[in-house]
N, C-alpha and C positions, 0 to 999 in steps of 0.2 A: 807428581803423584798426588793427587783429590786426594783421597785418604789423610795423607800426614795432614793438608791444610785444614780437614774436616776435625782431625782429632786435637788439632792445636785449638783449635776455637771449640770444642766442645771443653774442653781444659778449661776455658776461660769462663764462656757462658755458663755450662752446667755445672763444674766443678769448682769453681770460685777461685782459681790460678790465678796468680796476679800475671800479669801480660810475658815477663820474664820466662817465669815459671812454665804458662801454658806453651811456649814454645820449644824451649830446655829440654822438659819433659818429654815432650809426641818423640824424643830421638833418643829416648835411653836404652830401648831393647839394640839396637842399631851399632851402639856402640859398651853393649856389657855394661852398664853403668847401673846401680840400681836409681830408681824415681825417686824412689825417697833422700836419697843423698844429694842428688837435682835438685828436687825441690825445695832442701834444706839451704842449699848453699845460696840457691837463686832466690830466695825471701825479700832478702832487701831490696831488689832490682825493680820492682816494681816502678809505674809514675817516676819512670825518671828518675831511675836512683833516690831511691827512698822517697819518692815525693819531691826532690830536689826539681823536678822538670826541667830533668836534664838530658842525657839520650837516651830516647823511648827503650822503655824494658825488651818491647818485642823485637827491637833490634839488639840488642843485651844477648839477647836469649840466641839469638841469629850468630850473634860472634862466637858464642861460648861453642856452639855447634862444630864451626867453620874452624875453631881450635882442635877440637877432638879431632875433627876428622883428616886436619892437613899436619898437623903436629909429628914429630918423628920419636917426641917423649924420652929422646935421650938426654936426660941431664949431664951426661958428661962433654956432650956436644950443644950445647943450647941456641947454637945459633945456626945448626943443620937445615931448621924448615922456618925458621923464625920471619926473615925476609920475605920469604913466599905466603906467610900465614897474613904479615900485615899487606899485603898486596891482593889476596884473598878479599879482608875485611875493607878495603878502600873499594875495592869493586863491589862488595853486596850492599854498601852503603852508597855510592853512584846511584845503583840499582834503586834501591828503597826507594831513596829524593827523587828519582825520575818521577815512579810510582805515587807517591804521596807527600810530596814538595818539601819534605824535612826528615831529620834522622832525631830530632829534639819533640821530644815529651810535650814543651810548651807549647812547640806551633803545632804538634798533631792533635793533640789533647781541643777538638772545637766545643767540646758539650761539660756542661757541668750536671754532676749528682752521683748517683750510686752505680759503681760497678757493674752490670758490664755496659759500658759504652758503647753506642755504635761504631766511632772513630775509633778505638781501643782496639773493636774486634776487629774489625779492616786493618788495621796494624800485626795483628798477631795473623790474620790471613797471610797478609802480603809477606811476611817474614818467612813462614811457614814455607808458604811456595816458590820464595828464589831461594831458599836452601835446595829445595828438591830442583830445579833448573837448574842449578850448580852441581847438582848429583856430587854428593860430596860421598 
């Protein structure tokens, strides 16, 4: 679905999301969640975990997704969907690396200076649109 991928990168570009963020967000109405408590929780996620350029936010953002929506949310069973969730995230990160040769901050990250990045927004695209090809 264009949509979700247009409004994650508008997130980013016009709203000043950090890469986490903008992709988190495009999926709150989706899953009852409000944005602002996305966007609260997913702050630090950015550049690689706080800056750490560590795994790209926009993959962050991709996981946290791919949690909502395979999760079974029973705490009294924790390990109902657990298995399947990380099998899930091993595949959308397959996925990503194929796409753009890394799941780390450091080796996406090719440009220096101010937010938004070209390579940044091609991260938060590509995230955007193998959620939606997973039709989660």
């Amino acid at each position: 679905m264009e949509a979700n991928k247009d409004a994650a990168v508008e997130n980013f570009v016009k709203k000043g999301y950090n890469c986490c963020q903008a992709v988190a967000c495009t999926y709150c109405g989706k899953f009852g969640i409000k944005e602002e408590d996305i966007f609260r929780l997913t702050e630090g996620f950015g550049l690689g975990m706080g800056g750490l350029m560590d795994t790209c936010g926009a993959v962050t953002g991709m996981f946290l997704i791919i949690s909502l929506a395979n999760s079974a949310g029973d705490i009294k069973q924790p390990l109902l969907t657990k298995m399947d969730t990380y099998a899930k995230f091993r595949e959308a990160a397959k996925l990503f690396k194929e796409k753009k040769g890394s799941v780390y901050c450091r080796d996406l990250k090719t440009q220096n200076g101010r937010q938004p990045l070209p390579c940044c927004t091609q991260c938060v695209e590509t995230a955007a649109g193998l959620i939606d090809e997973m039709e989660l």
